[in-house]
C-alpha positions in Angstrom: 8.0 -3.6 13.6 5.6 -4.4 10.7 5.3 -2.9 7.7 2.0 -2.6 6.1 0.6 -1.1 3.2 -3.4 -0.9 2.6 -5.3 -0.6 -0.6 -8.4 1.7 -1.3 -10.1 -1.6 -2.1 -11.9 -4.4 -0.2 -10.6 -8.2 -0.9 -12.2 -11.5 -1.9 -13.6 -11.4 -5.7 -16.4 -9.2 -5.0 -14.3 -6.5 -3.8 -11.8 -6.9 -6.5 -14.8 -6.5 -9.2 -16.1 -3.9 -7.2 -12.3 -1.7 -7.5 -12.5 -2.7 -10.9 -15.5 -1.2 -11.8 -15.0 1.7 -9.4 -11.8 2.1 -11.2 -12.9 2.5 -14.8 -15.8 4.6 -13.9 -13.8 7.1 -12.2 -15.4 6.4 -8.1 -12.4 5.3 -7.3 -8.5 5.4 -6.7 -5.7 2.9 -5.4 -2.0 4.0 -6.4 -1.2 1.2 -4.5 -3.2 -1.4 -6.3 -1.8 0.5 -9.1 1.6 -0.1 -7.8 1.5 -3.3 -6.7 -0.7 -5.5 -9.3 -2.4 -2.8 -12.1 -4.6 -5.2 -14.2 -2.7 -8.1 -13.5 -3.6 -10.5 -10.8 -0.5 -12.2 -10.5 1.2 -8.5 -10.1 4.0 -6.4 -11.9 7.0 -7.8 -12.3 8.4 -3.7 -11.2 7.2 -4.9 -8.2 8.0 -8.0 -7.3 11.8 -7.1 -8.4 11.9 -4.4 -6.3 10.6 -6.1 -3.6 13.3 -8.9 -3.7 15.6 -6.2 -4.0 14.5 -4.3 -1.0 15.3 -5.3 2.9 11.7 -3.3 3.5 9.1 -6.4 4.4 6.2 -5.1 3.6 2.4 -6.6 3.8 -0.2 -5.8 1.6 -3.9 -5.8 2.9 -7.5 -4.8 1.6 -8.9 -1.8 4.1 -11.6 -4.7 5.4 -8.9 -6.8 6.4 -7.1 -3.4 8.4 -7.9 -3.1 11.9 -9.7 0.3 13.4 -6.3 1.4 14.4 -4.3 1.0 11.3 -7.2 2.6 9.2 -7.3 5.4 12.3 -3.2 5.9 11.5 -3.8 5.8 7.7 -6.7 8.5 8.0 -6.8 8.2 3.9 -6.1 5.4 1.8 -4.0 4.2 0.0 -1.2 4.5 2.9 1.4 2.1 4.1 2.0 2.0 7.6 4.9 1.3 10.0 4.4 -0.3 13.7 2.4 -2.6 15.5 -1.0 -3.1 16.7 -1.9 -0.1 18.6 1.3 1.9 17.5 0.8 2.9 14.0 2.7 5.4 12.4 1.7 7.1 8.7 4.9 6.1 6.5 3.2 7.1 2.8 0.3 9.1 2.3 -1.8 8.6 -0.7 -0.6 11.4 -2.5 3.1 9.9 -1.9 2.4 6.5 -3.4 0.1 7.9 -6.1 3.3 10.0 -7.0 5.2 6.8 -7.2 3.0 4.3 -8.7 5.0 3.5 -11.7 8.4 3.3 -9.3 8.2 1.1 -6.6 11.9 0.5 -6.4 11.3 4.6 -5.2 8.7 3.8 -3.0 10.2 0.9 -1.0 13.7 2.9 -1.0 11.1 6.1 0.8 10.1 3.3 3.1 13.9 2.5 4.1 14.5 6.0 5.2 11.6 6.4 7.0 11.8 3.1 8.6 15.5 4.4 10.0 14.1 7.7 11.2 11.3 6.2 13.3 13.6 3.5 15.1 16.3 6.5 14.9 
């Protein structure tokens, strides 16, 4: 079982600029780029310290690196999903994570649960 969270963004440089500029304009939204990275490309240290604190492995990916069915199971993004390809199952919303985006310690213990009340 996988674990993978996708941003409201698009990768490689020009869709980083793009979410960038989207961002500071007000078109768009990623709590989880929020989460994860904010303004810095190497990524909070929050994060990365809950992370190696966490048994949940999670992936990060851009929504053009998702495939149909993960961004069909995520219906909105930000989301982070739990399954595998062709069994995708909505673990965090966008409202959840945008709730959470300055406590990813809360985020990835969410995940936990959730992970243990799918494989229940």
């Amino acid at each position: 079982m996988r674990v993978v969270g996708i941003y409201n963004a698009d990768g490689g440089l020009s869709g980083e600029l793009r979410h960038a500029f989207d961002k500071v304009t007000g078109r768009s939204d990623c709590g989880l780029c929020d989460l994860t990275h904010g303004w810095n490309a190497f990524g909070k240290r929050s994060w990365r310290d809950a992370c190696r604190a966490s048994p949940v492995p999670i992936e990060l990916i851009h929504r053009d690196e998702a495939t149909e069915s993960q961004l069909t199971a995520a219906r909105d993004l930000p989301a982070v999903l739990v399954g595998d390809e062709g069994d995708w199952h909505l673990a965090a919303d966008r409202v959840l994570i945008s709730s959470l985006r300055k406590d990813p310690a809360a985020l990835l213990d969410y995940l936990e649960e959730r992970i243990e009340r799918i494989n229940g």
